[in-house]
N, C-alpha and C positions, 0 to 999 in steps of 0.2 A: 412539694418540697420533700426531700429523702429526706426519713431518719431512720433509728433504729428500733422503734417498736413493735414491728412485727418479728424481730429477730428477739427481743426481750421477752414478747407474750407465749413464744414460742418456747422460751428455758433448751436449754441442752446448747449442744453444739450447732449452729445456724448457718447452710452454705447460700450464699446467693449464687445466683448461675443466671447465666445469660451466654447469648450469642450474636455471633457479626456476622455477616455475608451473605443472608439466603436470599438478597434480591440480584445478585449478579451475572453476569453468563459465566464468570471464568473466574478461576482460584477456588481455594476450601473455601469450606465454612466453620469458623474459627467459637469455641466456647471457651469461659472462665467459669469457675468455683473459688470463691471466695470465702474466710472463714473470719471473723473477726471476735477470738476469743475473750477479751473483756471489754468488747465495747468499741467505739470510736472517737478518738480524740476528737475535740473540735474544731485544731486548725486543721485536720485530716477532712475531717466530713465537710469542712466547709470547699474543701474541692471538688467533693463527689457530686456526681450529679447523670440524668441520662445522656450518654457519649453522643447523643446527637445535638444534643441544646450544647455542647461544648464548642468550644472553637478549635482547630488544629493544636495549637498550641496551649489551649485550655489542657486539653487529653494530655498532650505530654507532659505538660506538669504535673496532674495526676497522677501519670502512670510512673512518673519520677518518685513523688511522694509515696506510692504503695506500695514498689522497691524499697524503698528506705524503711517502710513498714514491717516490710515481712523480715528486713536482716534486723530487727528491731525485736522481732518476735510481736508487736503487734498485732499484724494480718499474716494468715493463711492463704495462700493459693497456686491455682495448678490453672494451664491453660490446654486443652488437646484441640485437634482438628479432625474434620475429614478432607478427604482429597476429593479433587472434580470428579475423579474416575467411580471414587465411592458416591459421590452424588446421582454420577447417572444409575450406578447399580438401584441404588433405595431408595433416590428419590428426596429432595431437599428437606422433605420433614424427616424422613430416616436418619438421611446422614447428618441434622442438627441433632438431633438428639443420640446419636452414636459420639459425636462431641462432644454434647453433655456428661455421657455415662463413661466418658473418658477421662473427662475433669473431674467429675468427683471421686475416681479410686486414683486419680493423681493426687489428691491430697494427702498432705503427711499422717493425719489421723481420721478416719471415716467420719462424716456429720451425721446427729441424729435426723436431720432435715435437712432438706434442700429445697430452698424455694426459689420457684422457677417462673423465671419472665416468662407471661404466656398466658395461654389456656390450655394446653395437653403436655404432662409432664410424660419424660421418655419414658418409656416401657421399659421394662427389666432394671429401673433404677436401682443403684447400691444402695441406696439408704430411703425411708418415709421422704415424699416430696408432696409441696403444695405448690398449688398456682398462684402468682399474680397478677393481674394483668397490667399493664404500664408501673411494672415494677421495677425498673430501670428509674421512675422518677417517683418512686413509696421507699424503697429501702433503700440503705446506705451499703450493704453486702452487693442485692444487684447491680448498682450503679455502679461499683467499684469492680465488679464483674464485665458490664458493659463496656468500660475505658479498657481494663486489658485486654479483651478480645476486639476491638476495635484498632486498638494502637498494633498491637501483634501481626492482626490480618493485612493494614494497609503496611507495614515493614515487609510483609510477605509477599505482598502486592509489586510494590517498589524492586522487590529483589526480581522479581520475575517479570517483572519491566526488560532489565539491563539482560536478562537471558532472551526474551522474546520480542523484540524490539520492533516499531511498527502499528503495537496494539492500542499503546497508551496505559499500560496497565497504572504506572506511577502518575497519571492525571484523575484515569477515571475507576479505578479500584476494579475493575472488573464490571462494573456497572453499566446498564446498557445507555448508555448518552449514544446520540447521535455517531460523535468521532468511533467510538467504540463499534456501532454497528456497521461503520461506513468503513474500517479497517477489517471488518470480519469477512465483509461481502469481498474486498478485493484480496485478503492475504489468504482465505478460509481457517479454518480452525486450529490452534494448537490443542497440542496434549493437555492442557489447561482451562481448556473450556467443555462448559458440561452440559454432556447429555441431555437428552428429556427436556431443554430450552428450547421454544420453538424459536429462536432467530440461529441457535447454534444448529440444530437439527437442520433448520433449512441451509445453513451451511455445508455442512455436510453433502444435504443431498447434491446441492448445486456444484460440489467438486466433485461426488462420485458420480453423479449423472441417474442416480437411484436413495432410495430411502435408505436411511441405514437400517 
């Protein structure tokens, strides 16, 4: 169960951070920072939780909630992304954590911490980070970090559905499901899907007739 004790033991300013998308072939990879300057209500925190134990509509009520939050002054937060294209440059642990170091100089005031769903916190972070790992379900900043980058990525997803039609992006998030792989092999790749994936790579090869 998330609360806020690790953001309390912690004293200062406390960012969770978390990220969406690094299992998909296609779209960014979506991060949040999240800051909860006095704390978390409790009908607030009793929404939060890891955005995958949520239900579609779970998350969106969250993600409603922690809008209302931040024009409340409640919560803090910033959400950045990388692109597919940035993906295949550095590689999906790069470009999450180039989303991470994105989000947190997007917030309105630097945190003394940022503690980071995981086990390897990005390199050249703005501020001290620690790890946690299944901290999407220990902290109540992560988990609220988890729901916006989640809610964010599949609206990004959906938009890029209605541009690239064909793929299923608005069913399957980018995700490699079967339909997803079985529209790659026959439409081959968009601009949106990334590099360095071997089922997108073998796309590639099989439309140029060579490795890329």
């Amino acid at each position: 169960m998330a609360d806020f004790s690790h953001e309390t033991a912690a004293g200062g300013r406390v960012a969770g951070v978390d990220e969406a998308g690094r299992g998909p072939l296609a779209g960014p990879v979506m991060a949040a920072a999240v800051v909860f300057p006095q704390g978390v209500p409790a009908p607030l925190a009793a929404l939060l939780d890891d955005s995958k134990a949520l239900s579609p509509r779970q998350r969106e009520q969250a993600f409603a909630a922690l809008v209302a939050a931040r024009a409340s002054g409640i919560a803090e937060y910033a959400v950045a992304a990388a692109s597919a294209r940035e993906i295949g440059r550095l590689n999906i642990l790069g470009a999450t954590h180039l989303a991470m170091r994105r989000a947190i100089l997007r917030l309105p005031s630097p945190p003394d911490l940022a503690l980071i769903d995981g086990n390897r916190p990005p390199a050249q972070a703005p501020c001290a980070t620690a790890c946690l790992e299944g901290g999407d379900g220990l902290s109540l900043s992560i988990a609220a970090a988890s729901i916006l980058a989640k809610v964010l990525r599949d609206r990004a997803m959906t938009r890029l559905d209605a541009r690239w039609p064909g793929y299923g992006f608005a069913r399957h998030m980018g995700y490699p499901t079967a339909a997803h792989r079985a529209a790659l092999a026959q439409l081959g790749p968009s601009p949106h899907h990334r590099r360095g994936f071997a089922p997108v790579d073998a796309a590639w090869q099989a439309l140029a007739g060579h490795a890329p």
